[in-house]
N, CA, C and O atoms as a GROMACS GRO file, in nm:
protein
  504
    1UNK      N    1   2.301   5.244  -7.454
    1UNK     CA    2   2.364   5.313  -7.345
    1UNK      C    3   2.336   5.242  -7.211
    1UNK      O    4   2.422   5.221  -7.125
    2UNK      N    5   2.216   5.211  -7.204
    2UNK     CA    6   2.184   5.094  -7.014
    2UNK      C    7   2.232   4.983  -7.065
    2UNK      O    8   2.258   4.917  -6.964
    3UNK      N    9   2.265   4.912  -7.167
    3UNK     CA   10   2.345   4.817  -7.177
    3UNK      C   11   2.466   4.803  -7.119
    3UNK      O   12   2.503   4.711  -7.047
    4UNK      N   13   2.535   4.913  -7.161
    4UNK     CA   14   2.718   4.958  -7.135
    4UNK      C   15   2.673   4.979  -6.971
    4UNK      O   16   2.694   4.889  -6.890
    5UNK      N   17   2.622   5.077  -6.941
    5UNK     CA   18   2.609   5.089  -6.834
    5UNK      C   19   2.628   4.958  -6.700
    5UNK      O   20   2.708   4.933  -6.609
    6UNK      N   21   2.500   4.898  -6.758
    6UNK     CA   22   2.494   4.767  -6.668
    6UNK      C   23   2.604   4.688  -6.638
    6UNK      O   24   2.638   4.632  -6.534
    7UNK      N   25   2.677   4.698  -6.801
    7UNK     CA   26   2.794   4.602  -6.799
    7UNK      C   27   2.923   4.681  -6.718
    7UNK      O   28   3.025   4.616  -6.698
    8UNK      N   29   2.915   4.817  -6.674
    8UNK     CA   30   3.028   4.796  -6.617
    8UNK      C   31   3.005   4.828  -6.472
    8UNK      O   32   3.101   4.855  -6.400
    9UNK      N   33   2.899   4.827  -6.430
    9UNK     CA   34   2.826   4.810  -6.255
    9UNK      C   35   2.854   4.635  -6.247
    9UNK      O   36   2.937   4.584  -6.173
   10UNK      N   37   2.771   4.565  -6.334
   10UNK     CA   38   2.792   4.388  -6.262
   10UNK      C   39   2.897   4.350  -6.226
   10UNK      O   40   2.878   4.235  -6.187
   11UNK      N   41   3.023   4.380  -6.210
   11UNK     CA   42   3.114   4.318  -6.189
   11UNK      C   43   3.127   4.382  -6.009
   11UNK      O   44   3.227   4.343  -5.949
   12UNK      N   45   3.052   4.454  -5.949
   12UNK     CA   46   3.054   4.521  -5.851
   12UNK      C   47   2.960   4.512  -5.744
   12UNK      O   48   2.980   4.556  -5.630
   13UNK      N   49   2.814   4.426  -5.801
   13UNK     CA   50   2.753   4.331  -5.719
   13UNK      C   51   2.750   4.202  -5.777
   13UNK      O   52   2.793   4.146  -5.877
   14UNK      N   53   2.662   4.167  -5.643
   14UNK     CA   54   2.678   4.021  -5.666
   14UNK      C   55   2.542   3.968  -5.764
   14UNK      O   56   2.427   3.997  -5.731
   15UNK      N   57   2.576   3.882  -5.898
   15UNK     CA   58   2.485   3.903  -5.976
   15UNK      C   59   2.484   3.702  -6.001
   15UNK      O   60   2.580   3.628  -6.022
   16UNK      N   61   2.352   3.673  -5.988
   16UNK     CA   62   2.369   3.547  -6.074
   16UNK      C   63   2.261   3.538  -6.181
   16UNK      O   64   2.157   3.604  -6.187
   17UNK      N   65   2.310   3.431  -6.273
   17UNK     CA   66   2.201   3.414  -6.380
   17UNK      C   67   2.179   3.279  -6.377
   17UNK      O   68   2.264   3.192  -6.359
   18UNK      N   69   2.034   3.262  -6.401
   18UNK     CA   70   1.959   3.143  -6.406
   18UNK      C   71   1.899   3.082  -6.537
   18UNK      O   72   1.778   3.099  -6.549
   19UNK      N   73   1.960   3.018  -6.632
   19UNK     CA   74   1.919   2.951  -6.754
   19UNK      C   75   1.907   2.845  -6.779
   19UNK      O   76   1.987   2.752  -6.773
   20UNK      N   77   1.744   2.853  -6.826
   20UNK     CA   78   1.722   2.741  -6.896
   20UNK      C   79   1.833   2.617  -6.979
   20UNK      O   80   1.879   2.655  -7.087
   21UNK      N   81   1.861   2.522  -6.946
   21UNK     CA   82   1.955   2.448  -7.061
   21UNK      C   83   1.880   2.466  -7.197
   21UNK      O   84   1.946   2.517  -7.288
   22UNK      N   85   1.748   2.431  -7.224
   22UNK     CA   86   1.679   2.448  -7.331
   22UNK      C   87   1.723   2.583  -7.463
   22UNK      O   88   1.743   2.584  -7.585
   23UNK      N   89   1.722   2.674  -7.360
   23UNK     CA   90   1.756   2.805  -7.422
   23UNK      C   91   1.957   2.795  -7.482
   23UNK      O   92   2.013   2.880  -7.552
   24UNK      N   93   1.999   2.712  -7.445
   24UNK     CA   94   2.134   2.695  -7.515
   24UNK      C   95   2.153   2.642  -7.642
   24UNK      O   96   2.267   2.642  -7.690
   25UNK      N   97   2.060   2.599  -7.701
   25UNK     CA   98   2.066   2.516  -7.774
   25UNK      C   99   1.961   2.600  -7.897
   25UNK      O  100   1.936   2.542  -8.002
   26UNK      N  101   1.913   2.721  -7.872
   26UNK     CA  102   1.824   2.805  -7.978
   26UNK      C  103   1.897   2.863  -8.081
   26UNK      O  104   1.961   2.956  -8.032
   27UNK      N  105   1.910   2.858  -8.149
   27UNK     CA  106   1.983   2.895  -8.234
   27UNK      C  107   1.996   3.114  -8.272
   27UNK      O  108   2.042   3.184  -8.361
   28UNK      N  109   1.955   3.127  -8.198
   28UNK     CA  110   1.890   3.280  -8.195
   28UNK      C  111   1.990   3.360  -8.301
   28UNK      O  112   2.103   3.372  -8.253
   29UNK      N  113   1.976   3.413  -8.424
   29UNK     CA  114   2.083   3.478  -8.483
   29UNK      C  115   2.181   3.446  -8.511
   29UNK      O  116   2.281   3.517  -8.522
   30UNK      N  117   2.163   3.252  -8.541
   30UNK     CA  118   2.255   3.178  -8.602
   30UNK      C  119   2.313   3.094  -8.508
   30UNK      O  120   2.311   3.102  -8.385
   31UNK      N  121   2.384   2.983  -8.607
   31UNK     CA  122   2.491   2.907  -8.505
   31UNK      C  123   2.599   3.020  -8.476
   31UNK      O  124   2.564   3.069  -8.369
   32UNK      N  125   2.669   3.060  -8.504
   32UNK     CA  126   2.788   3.105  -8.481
   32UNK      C  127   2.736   3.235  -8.368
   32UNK      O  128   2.806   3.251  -8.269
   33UNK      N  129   2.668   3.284  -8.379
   33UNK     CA  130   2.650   3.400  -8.281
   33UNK      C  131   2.586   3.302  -8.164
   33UNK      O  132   2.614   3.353  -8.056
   34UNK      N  133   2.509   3.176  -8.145
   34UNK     CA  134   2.504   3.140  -8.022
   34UNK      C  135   2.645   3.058  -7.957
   34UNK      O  136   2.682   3.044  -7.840
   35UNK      N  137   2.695   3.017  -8.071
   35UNK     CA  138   2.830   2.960  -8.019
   35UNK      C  139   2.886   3.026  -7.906
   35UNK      O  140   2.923   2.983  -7.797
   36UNK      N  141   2.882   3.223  -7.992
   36UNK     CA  142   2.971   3.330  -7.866
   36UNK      C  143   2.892   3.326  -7.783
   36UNK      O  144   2.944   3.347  -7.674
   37UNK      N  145   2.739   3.299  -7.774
   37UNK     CA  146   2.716   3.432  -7.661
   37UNK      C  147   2.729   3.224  -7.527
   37UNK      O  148   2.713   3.216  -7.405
   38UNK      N  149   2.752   3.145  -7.595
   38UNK     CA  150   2.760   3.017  -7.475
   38UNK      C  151   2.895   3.049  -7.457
   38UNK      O  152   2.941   3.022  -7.347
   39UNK      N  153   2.976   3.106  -7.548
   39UNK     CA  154   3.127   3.106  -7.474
   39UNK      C  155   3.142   3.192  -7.364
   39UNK      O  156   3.167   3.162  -7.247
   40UNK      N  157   3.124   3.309  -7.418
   40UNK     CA  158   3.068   3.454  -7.323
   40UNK      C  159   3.038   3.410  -7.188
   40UNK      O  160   3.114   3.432  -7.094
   41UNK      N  161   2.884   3.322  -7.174
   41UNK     CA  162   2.822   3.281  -7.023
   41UNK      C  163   2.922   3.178  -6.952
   41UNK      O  164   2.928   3.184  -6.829
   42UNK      N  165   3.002   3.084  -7.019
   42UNK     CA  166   3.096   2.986  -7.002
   42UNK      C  167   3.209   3.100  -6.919
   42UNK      O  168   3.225   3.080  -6.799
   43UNK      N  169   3.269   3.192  -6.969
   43UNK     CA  170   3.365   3.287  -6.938
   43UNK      C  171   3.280   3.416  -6.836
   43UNK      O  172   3.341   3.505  -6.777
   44UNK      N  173   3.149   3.399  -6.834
   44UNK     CA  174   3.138   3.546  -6.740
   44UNK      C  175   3.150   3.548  -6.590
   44UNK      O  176   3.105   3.644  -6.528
   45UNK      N  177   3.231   3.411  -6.506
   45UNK     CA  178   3.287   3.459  -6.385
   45UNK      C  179   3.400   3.535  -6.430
   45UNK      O  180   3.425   3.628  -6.353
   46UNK      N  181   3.450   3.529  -6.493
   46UNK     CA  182   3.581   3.582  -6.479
   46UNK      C  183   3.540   3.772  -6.472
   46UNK      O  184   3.627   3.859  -6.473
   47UNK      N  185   3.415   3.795  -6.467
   47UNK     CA  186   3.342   3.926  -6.487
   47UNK      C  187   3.308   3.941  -6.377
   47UNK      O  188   3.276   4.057  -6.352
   48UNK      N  189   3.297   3.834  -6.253
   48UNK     CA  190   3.204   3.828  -6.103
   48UNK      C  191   3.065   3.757  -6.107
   48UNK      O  192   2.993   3.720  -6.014
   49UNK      N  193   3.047   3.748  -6.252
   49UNK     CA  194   2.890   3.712  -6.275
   49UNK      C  195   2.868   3.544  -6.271
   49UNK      O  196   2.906   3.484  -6.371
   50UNK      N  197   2.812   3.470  -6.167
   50UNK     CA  198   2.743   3.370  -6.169
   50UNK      C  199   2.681   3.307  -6.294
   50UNK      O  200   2.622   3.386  -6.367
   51UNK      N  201   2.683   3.229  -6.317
   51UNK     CA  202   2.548   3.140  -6.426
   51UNK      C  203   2.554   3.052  -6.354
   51UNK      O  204   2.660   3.013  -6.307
   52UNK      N  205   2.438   2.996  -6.329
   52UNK     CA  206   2.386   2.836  -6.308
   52UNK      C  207   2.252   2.809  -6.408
   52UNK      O  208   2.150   2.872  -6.436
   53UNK      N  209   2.310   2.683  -6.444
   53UNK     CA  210   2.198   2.623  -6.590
   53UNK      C  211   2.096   2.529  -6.522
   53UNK      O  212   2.141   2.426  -6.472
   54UNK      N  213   2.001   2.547  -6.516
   54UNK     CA  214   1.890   2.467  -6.507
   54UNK      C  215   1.845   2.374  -6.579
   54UNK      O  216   1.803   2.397  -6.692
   55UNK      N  217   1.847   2.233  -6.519
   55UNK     CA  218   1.872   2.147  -6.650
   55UNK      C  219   1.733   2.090  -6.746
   55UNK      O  220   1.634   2.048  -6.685
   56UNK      N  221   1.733   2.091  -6.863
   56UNK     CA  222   1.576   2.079  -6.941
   56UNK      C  223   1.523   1.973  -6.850
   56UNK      O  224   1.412   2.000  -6.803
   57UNK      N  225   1.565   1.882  -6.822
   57UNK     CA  226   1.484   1.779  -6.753
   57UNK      C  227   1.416   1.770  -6.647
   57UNK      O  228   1.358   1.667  -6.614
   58UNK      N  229   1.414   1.915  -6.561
   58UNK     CA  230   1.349   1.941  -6.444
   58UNK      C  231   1.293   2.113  -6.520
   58UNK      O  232   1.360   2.216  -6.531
   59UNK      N  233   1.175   2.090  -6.553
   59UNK     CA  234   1.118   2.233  -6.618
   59UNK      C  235   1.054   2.299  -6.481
   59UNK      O  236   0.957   2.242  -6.431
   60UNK      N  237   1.090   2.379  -6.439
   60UNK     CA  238   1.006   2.470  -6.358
   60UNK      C  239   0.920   2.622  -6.350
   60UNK      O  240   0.976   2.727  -6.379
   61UNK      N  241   0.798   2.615  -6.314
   61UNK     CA  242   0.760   2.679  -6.302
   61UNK      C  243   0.800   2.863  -6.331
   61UNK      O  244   0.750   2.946  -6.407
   62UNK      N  245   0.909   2.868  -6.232
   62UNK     CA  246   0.962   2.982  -6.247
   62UNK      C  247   1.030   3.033  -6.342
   62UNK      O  248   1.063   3.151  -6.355
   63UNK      N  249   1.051   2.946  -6.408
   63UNK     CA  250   1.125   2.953  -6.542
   63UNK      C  251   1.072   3.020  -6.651
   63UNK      O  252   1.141   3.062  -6.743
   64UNK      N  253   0.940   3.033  -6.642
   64UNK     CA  254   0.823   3.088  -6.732
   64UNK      C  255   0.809   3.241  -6.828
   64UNK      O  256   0.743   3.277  -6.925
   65UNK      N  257   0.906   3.297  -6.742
   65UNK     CA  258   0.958   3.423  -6.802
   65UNK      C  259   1.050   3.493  -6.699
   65UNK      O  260   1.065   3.451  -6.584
   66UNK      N  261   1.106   3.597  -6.746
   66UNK     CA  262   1.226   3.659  -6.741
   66UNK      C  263   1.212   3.765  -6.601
   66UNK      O  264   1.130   3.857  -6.597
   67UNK      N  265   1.286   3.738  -6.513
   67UNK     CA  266   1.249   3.832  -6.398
   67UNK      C  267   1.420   3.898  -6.330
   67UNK      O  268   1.532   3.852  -6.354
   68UNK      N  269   1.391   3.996  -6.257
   68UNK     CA  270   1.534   4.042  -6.163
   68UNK      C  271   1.471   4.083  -6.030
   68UNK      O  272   1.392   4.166  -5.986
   69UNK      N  273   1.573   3.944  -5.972
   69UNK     CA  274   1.529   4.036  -5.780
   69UNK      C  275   1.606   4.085  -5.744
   69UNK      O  276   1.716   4.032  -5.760
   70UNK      N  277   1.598   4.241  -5.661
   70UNK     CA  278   1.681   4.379  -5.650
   70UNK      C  279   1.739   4.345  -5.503
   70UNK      O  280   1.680   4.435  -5.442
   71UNK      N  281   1.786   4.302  -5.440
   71UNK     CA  282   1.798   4.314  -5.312
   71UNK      C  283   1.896   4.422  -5.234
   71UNK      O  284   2.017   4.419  -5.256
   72UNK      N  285   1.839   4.520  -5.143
   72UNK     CA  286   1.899   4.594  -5.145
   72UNK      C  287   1.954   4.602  -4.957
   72UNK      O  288   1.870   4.557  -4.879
   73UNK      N  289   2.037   4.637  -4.916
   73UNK     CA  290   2.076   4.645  -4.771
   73UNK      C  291   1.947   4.701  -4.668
   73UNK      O  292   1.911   4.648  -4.563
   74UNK      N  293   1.897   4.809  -4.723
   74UNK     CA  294   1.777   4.848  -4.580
   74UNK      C  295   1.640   4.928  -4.677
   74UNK      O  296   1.586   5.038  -4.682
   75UNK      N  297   1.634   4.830  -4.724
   75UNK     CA  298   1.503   4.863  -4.817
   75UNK      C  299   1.436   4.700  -4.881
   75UNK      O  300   1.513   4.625  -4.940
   76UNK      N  301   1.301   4.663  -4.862
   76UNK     CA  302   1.286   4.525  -4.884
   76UNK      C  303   1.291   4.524  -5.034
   76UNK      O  304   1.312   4.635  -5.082
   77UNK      N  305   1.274   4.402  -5.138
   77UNK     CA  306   1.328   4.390  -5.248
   77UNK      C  307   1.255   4.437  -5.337
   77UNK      O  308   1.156   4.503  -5.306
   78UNK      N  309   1.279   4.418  -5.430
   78UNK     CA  310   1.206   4.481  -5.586
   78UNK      C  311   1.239   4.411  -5.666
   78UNK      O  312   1.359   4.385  -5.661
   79UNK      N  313   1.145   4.331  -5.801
   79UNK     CA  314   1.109   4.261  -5.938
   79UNK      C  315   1.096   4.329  -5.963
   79UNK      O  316   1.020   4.409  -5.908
   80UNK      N  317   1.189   4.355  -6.109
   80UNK     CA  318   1.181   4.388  -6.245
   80UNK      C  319   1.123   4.251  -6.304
   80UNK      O  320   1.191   4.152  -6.278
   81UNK      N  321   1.015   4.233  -6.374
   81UNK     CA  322   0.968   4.170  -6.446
   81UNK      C  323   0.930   4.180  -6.646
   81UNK      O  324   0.827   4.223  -6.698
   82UNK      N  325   0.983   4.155  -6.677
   82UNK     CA  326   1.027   4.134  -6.816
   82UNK      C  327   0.896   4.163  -6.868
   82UNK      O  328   0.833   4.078  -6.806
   83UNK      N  329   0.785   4.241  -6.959
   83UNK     CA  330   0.709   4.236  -7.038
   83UNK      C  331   0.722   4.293  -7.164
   83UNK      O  332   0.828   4.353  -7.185
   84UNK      N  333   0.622   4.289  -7.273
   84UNK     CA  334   0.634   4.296  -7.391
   84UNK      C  335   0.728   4.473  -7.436
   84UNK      O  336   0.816   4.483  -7.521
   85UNK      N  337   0.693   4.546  -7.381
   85UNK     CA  338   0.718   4.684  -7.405
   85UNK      C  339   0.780   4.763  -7.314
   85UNK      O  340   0.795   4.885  -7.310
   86UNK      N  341   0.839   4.620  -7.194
   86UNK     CA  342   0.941   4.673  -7.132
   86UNK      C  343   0.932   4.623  -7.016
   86UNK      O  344   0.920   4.501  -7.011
   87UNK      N  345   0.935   4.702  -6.883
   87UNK     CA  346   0.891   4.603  -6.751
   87UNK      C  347   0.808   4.637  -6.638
   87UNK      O  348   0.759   4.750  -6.634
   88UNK      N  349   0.791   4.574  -6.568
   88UNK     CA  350   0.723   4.582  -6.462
   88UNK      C  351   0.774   4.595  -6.294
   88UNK      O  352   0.862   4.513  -6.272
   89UNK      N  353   0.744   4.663  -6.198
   89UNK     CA  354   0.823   4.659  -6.122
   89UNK      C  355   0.761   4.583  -5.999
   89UNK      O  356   0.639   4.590  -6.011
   90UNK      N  357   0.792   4.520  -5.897
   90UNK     CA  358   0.715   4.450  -5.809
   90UNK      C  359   0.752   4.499  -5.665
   90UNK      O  360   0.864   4.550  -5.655
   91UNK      N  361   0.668   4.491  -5.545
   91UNK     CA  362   0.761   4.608  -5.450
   91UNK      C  363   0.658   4.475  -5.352
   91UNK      O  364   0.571   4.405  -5.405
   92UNK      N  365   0.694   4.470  -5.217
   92UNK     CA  366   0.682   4.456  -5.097
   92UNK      C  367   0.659   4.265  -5.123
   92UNK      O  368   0.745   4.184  -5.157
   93UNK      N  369   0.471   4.237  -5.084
   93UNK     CA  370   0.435   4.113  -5.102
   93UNK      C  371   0.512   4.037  -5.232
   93UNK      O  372   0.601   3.953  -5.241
   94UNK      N  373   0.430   4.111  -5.324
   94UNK     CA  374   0.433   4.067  -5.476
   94UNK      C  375   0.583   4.039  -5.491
   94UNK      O  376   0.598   3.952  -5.576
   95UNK      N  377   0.687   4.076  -5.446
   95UNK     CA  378   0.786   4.071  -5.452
   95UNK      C  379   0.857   3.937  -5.409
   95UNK      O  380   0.912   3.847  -5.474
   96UNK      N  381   0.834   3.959  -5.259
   96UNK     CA  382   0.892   3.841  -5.152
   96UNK      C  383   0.869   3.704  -5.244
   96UNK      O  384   0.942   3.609  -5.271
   97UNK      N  385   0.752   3.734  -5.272
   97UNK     CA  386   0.665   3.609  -5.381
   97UNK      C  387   0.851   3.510  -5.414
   97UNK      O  388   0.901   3.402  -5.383
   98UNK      N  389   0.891   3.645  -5.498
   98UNK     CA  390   0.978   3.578  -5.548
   98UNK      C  391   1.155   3.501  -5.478
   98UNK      O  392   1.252   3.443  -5.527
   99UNK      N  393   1.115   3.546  -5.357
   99UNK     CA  394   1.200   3.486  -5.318
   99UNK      C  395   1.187   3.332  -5.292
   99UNK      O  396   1.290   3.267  -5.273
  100UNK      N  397   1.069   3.274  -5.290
  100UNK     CA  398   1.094   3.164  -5.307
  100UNK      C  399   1.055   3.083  -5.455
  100UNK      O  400   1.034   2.963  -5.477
  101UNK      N  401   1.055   3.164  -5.516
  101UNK     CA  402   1.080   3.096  -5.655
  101UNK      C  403   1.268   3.126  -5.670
  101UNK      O  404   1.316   3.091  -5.778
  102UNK      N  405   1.307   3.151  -5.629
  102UNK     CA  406   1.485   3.195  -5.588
  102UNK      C  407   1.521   3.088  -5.513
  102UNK      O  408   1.629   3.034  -5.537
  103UNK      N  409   1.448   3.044  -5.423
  103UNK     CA  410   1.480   2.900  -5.370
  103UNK      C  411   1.499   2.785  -5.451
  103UNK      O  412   1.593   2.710  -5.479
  104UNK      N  413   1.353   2.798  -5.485
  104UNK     CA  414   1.363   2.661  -5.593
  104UNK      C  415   1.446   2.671  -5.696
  104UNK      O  416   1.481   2.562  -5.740
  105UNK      N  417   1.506   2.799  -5.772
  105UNK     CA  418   1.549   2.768  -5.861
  105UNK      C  419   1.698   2.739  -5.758
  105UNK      O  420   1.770   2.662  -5.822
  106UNK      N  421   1.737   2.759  -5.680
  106UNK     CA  422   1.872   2.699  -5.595
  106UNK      C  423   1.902   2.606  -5.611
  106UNK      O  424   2.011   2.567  -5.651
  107UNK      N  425   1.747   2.508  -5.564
  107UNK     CA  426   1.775   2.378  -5.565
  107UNK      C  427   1.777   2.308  -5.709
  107UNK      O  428   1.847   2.210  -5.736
  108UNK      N  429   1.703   2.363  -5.785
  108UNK     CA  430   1.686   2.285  -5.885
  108UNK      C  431   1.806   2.284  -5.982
  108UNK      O  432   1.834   2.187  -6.053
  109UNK      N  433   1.864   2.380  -5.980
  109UNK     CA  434   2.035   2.444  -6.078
  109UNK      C  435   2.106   2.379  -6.051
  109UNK      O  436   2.089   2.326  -5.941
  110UNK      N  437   2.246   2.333  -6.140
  110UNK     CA  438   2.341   2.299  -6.154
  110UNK      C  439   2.427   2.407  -6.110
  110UNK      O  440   2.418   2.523  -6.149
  111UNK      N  441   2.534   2.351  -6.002
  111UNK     CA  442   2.624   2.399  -5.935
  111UNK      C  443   2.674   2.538  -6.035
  111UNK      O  444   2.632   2.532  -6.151
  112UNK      N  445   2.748   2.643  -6.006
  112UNK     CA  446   2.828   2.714  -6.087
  112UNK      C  447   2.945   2.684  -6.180
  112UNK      O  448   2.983   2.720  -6.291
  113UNK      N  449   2.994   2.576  -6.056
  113UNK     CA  450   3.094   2.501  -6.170
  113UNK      C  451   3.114   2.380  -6.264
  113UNK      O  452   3.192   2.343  -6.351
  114UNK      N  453   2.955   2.321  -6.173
  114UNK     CA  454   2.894   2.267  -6.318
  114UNK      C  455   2.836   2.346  -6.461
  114UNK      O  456   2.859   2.325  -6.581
  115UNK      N  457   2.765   2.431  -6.400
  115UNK     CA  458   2.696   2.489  -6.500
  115UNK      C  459   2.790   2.545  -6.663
  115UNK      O  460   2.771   2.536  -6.784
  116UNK      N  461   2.941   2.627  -6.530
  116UNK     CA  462   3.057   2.654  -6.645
  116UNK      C  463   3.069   2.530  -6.693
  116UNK      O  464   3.029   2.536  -6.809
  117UNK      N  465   3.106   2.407  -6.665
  117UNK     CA  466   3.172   2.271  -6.733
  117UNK      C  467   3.067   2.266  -6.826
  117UNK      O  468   3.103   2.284  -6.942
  118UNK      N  469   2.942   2.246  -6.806
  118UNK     CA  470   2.811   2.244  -6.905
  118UNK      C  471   2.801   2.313  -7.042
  118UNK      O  472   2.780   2.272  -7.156
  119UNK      N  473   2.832   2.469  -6.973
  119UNK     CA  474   2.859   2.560  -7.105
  119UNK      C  475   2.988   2.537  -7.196
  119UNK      O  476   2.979   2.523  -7.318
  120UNK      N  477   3.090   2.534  -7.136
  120UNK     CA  478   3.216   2.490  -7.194
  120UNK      C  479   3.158   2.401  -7.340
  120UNK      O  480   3.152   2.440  -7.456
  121UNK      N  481   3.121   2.268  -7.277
  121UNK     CA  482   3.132   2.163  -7.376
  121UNK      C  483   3.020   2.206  -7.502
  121UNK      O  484   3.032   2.208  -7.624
  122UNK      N  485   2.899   2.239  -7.404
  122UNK     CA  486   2.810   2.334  -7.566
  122UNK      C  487   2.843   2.402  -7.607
  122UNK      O  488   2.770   2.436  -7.700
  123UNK      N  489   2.960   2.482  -7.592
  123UNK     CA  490   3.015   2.556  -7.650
  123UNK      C  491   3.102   2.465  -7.737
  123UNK      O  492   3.078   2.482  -7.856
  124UNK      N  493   3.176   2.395  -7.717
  124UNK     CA  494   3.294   2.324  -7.823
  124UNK      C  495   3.200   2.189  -7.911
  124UNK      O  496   3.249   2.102  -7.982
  125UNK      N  497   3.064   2.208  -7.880
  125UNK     CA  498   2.976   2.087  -7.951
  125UNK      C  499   2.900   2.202  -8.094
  125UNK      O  500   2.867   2.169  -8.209
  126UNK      N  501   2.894   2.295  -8.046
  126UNK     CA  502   2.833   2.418  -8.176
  126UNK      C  503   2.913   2.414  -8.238
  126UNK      O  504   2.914   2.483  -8.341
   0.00000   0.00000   0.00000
């Protein structure tokens, strides 16, 4: 049910995703089910949703596990941080933290419309 949910709020902010190239290439629940879900990320502007791929050859730091920064109009931000049994929430300092790990991953990512051209072709190479 917060699945569905989510999916039909993202198209209504502004959302990007940041992936590992490494992680394209896992086979998670088969070839054929990663085939879709690279077609899927290849196709999810057409949803509003950003991807930019981070390329294996520059491993960073921030990359280390799974996080969401909340940014909100008149309230400072909030991490959701990914743990075993669910998540964690991050509020004020601890937070900001992450805005500049949001930097670096800026710089370090492949454009959006690289990233789609990127996915495209791993997608037609599976």
């Amino acid at each position: 049910m917060a699945r569905l949910r989510r999916q039909q709020i993202l198209g209504t902010v502004d959302y990007t995703a940041y992936i590992c190239q490494a992680a394209l290439r896992i086979p998670f629940g088969g070839a054929q089910a990663l085939k879709e879900q690279v077609q899927r990320l290849a196709e999810a502007h057409i949803r509003g949703i950003q991807v930019r791929v981070v390329p294996e050859r520059l491993p960073h730091a921030v990359m280390l596990h799974s996080w969401l920064l909340l940014e909100f109009p008149h309230a400072s931000p909030v991490v959701n941080v990914e743990v075993m049994n669910g998540g964690v929430y991050l509020h004020d300092d601890d937070a900001r933290a992450y805005l500049s790990a949001l930097d670096a991953l800026d710089r370090v990512a492949l454009s959006a419309s690289a990233s789609r051209h990127m996915l495209q072709q791993t997608a037609e190479e599976l």
